[in-house]
N, CA, C and O atoms as CSV, one atom per row, in Angstrom:
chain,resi,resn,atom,element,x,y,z
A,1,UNK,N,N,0.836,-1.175,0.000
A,1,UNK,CA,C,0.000,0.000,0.000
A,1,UNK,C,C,0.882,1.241,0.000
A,1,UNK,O,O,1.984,1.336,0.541
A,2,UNK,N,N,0.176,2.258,-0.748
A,2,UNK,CA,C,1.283,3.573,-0.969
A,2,UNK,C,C,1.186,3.934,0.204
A,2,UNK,O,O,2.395,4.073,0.389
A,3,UNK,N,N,0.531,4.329,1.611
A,3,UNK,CA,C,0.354,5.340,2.236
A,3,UNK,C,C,1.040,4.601,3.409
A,3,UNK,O,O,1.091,5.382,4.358
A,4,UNK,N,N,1.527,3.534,3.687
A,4,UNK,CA,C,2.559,2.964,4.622
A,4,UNK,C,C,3.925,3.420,4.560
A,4,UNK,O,O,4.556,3.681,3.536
A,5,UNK,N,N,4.430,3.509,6.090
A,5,UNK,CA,C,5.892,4.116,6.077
A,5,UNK,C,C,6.868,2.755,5.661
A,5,UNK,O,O,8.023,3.035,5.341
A,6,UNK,N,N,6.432,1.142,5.642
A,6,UNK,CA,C,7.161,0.259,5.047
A,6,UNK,C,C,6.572,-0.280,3.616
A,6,UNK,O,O,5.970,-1.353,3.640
A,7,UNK,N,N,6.661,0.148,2.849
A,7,UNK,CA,C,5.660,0.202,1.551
A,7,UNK,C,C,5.556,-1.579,1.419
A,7,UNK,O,O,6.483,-2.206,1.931
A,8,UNK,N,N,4.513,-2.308,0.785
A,8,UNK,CA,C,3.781,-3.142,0.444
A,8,UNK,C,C,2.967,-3.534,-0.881
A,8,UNK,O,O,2.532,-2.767,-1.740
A,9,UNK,N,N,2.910,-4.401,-0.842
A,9,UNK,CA,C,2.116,-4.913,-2.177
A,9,UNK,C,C,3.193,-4.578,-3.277
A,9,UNK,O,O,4.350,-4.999,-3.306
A,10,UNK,N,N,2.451,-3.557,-4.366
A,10,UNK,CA,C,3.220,-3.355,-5.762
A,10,UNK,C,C,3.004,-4.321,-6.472
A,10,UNK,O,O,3.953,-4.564,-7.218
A,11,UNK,N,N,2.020,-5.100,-6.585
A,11,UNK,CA,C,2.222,-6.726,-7.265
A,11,UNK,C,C,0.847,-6.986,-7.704
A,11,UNK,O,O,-0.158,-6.407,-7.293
A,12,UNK,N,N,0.925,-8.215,-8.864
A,12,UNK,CA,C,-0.517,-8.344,-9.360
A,12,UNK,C,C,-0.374,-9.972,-8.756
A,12,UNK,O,O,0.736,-10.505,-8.760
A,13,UNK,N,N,-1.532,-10.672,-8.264
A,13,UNK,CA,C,-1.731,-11.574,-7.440
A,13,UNK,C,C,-2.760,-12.424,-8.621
A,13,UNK,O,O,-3.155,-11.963,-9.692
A,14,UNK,N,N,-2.974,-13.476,-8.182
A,14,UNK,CA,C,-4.198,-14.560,-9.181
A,14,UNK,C,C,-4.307,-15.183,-7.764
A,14,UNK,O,O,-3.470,-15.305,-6.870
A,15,UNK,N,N,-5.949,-15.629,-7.874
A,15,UNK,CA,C,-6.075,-16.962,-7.809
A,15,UNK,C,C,-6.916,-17.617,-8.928
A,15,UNK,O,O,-7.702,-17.350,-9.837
A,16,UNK,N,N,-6.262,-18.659,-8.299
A,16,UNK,CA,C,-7.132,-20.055,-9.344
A,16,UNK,C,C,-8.113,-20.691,-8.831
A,16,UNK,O,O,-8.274,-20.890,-7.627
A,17,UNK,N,N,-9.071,-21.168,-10.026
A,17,UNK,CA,C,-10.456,-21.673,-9.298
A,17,UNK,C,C,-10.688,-22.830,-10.032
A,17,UNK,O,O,-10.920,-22.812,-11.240
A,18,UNK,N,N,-10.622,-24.128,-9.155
A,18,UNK,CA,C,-10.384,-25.495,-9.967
A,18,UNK,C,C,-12.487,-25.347,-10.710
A,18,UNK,O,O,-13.363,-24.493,-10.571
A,19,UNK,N,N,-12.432,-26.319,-11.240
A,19,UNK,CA,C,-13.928,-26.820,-12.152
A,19,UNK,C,C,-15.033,-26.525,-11.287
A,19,UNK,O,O,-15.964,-25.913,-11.810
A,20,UNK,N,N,-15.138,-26.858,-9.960
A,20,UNK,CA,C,-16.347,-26.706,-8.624
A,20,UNK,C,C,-15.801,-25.801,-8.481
A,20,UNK,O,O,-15.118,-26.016,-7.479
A,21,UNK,N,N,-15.524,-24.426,-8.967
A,21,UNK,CA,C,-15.804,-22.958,-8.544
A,21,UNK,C,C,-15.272,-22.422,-6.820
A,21,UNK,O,O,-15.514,-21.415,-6.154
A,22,UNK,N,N,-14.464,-23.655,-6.577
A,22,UNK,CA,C,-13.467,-23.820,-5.284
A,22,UNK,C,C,-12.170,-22.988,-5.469
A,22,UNK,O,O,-11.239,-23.469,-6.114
A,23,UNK,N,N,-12.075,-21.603,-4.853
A,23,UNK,CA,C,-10.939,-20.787,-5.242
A,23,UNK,C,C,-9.993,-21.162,-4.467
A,23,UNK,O,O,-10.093,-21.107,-3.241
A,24,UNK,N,N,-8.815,-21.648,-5.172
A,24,UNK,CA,C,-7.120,-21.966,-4.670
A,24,UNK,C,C,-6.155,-20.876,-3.702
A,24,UNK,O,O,-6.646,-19.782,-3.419
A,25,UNK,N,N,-5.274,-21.103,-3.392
A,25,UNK,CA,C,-4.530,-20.430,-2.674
A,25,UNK,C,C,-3.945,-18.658,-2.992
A,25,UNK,O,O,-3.086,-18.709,-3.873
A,26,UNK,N,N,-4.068,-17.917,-2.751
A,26,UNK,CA,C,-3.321,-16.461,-3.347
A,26,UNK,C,C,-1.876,-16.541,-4.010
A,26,UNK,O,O,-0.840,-16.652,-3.355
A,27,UNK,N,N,-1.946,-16.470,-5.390
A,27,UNK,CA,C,-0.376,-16.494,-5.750
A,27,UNK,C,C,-0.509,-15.651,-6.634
A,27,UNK,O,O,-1.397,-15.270,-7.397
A,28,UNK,N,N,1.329,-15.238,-6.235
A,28,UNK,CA,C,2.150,-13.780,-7.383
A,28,UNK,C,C,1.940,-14.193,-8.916
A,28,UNK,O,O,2.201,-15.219,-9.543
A,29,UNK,N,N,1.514,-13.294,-9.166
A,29,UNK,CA,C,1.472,-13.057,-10.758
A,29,UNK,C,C,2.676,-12.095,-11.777
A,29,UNK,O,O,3.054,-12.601,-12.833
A,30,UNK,N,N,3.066,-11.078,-11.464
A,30,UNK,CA,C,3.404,-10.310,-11.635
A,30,UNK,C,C,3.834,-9.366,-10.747
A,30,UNK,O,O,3.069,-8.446,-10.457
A,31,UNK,N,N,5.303,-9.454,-10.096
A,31,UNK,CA,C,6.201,-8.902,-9.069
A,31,UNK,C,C,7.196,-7.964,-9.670
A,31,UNK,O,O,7.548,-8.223,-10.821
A,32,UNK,N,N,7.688,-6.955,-9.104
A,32,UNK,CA,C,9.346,-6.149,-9.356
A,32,UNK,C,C,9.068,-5.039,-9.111
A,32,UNK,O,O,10.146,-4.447,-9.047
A,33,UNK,N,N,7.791,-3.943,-8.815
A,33,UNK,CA,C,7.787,-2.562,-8.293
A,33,UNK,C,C,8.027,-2.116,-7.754
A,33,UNK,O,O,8.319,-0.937,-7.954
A,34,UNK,N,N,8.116,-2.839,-6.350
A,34,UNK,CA,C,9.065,-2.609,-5.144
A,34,UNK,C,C,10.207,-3.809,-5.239
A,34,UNK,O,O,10.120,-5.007,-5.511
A,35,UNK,N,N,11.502,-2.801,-4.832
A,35,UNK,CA,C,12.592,-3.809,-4.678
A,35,UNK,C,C,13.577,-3.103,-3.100
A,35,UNK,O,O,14.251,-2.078,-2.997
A,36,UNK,N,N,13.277,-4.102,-2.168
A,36,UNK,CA,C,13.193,-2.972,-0.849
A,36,UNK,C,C,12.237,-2.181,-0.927
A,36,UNK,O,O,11.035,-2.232,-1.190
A,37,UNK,N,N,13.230,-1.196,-0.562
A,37,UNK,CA,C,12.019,0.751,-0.323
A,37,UNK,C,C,12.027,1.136,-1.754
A,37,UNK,O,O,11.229,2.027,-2.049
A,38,UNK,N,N,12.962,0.519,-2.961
A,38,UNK,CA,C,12.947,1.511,-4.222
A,38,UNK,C,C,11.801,1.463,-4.795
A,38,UNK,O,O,11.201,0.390,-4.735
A,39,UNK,N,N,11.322,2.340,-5.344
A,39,UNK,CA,C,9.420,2.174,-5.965
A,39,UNK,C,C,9.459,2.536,-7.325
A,39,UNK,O,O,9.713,3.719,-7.554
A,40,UNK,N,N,9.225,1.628,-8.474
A,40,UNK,CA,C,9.109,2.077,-9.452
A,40,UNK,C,C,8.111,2.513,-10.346
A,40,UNK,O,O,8.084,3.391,-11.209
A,41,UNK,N,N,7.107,1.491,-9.831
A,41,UNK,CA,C,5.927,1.364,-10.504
A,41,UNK,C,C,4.917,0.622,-9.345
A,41,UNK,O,O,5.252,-0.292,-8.592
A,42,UNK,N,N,3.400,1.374,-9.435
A,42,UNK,CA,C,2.622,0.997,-8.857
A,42,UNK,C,C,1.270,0.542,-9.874
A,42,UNK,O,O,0.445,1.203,-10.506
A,43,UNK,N,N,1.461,-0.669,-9.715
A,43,UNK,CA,C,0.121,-1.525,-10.662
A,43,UNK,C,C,-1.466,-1.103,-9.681
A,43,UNK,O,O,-1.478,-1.209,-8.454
A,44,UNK,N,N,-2.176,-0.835,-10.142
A,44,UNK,CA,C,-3.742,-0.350,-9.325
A,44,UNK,C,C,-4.790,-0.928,-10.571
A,44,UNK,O,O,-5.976,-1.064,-10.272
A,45,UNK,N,N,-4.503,-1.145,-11.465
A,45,UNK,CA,C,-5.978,-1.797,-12.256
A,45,UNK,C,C,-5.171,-2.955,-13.841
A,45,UNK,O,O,-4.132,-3.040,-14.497
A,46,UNK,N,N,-6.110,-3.400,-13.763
A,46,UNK,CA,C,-6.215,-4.509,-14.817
A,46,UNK,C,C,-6.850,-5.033,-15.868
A,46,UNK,O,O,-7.329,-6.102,-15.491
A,47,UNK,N,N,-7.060,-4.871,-16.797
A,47,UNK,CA,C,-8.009,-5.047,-17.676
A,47,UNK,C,C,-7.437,-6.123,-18.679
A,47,UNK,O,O,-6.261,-6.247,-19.022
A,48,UNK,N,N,-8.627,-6.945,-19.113
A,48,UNK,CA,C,-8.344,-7.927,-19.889
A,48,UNK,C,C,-8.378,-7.818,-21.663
A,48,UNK,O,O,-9.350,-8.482,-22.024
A,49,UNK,N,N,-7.638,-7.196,-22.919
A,49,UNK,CA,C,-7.780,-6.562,-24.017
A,49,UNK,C,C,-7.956,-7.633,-24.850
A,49,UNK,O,O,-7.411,-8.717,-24.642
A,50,UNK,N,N,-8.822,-7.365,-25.965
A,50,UNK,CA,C,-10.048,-8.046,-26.960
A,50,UNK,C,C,-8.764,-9.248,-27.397
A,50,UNK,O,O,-9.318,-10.224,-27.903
A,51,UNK,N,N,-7.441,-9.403,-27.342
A,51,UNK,CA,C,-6.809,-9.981,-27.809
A,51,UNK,C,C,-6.512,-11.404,-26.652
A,51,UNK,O,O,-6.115,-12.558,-26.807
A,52,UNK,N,N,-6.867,-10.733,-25.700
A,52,UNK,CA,C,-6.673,-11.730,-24.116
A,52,UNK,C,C,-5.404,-11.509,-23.502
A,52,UNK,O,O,-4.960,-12.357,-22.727
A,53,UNK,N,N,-4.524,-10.061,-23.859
A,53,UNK,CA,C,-3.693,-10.036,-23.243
A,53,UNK,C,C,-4.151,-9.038,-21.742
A,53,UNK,O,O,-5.318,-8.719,-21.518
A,54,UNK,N,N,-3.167,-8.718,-20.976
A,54,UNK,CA,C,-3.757,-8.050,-19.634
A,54,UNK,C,C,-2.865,-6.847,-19.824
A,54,UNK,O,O,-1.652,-6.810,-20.036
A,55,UNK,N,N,-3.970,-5.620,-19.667
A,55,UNK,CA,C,-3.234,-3.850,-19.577
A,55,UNK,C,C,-3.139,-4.043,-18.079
A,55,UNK,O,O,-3.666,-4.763,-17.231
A,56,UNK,N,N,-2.084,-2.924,-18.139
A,56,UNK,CA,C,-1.575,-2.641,-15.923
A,56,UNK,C,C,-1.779,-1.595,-16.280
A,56,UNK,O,O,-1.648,-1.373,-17.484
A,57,UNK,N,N,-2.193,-0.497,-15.363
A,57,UNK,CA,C,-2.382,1.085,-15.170
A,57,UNK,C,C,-1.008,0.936,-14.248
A,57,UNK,O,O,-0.724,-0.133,-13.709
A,58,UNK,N,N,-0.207,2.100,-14.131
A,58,UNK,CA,C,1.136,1.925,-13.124
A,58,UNK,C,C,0.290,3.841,-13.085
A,58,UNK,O,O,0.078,4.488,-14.111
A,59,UNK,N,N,-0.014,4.314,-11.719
A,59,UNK,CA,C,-0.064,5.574,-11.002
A,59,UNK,C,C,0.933,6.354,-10.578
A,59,UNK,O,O,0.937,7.535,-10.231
A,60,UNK,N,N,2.188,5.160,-10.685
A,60,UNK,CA,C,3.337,6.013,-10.174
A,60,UNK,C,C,3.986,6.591,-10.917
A,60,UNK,O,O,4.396,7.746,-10.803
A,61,UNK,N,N,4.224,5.551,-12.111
A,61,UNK,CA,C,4.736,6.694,-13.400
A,61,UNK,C,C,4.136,6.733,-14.755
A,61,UNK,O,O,4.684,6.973,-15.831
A,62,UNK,N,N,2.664,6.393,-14.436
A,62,UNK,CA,C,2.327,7.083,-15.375
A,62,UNK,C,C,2.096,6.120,-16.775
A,62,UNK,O,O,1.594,6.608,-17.787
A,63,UNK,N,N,2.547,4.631,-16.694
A,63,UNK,CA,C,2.359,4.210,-17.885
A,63,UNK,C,C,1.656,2.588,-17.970
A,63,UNK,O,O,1.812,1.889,-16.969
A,64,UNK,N,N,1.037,2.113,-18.927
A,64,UNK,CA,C,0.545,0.828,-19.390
A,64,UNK,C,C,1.173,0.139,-19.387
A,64,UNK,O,O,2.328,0.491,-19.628
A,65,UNK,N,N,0.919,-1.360,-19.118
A,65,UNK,CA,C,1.921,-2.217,-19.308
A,65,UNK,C,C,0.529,-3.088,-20.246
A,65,UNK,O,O,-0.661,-2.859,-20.462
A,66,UNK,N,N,1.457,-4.094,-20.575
A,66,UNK,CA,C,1.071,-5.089,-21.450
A,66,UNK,C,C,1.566,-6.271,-21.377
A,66,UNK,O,O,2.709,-6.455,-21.794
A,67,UNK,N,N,0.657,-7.553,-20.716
A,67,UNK,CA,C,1.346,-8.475,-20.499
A,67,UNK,C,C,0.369,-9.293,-21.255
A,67,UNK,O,O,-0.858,-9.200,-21.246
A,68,UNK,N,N,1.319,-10.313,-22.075
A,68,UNK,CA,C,0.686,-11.405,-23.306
A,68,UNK,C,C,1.719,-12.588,-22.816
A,68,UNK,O,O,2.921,-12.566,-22.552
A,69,UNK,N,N,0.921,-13.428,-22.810
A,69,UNK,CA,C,1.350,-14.797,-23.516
A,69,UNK,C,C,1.903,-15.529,-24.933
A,69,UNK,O,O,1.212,-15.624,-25.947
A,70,UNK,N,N,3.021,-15.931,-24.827
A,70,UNK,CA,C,3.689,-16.454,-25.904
A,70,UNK,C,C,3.976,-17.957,-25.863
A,70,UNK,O,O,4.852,-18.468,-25.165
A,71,UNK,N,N,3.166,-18.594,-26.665
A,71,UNK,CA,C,3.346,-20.087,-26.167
A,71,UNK,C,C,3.891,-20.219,-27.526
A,71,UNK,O,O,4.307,-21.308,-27.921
């Protein structure tokens, strides 16, 4: 969280939800904004684009990310 004096989060998280709609454990998706105290980028929204890749809003500086799959 931004407004903590030991900063937190910075990270995009998943869970998974097996076939019975039973949601799995909290795991990292997408980590590196904070490294220690250094702050580079703060991820706050997510959207899923017509192609199925995922946009990041970053508030801290200002820019999109774009994360796709390459199989």
């Amino acid at each position: 969280s931004w407004n903590r004096t030991a900063p937190t989060g910075y990270k995009i998280v998943r869970i998974p939800v097996d076939a019975n709609g039973k949601a799995g454990p909290v795991q990292d998706f997408a980590v590196g904004w904070l490294n220690g105290t250094a702050v580079w980028g703060r991820p706050v929204d997510v959207l899923v684009a017509p192609d199925g890749s995922l946009l990041v809003s970053d508030d801290e500086g200002g820019r999109i990310f774009r994360i796709a799959y390459q199989g």
